[in-house]
N, C-alpha and C positions, 0 to 999 in steps of 0.2 A: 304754084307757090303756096306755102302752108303759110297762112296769117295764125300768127302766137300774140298779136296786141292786144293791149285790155282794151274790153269796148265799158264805157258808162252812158247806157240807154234810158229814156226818162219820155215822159210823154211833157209834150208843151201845149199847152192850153193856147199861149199869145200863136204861137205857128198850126194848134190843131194837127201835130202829127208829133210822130215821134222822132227823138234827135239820137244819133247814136257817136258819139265823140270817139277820139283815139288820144288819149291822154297824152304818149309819147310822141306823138306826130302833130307837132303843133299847126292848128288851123286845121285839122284832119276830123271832118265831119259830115254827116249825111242826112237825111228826113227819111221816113217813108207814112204812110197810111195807117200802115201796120207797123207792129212789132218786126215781124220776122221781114218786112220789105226796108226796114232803114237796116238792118242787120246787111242786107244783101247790097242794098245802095253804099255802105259804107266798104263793105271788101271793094268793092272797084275805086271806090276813091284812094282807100290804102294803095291800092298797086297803081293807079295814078300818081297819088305822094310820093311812093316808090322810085318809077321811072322818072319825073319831073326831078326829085332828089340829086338823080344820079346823072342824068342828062348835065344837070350845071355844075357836077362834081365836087356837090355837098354831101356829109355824110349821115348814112341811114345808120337810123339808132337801133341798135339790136332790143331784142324783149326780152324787157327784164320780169316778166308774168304780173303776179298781181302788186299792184303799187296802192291800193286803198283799201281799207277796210270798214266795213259798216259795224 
């Protein structure tokens, strides 16, 4: 499965690690250590979102690329 969601990765001081969200997938979020480990903890949450979505036959929002701008 190819993940096309925007991620917004940020370090948290109050949690000490970093959080990486899925804007489009609400409640879709992960931690890791690192950078690149909440990066990888969050693809598995997506396709958890994913299945869990579809499992109660709610519908998965397609990606629409980037939605924020700095």
């Amino acid at each position: 499965m190819k993940i096309r969601y925007e991620l917004i990765i940020y370090w948290s001081d109050e949690d000490q690690a970093f959080i990486a969200e899925v804007p489009e997938l609400p409640g879709c979020a992960a931690d890791g250590e690192t950078y690149q480990a909440a990066v990888q903890n969050v693809e598995v949450v997506i396709q958890e979102w994913i299945e869990t979505a579809q499992r109660l036959g709610r519908t998965v929002p397609e990606s629409k690329g980037r939605l924020l701008f700095a």
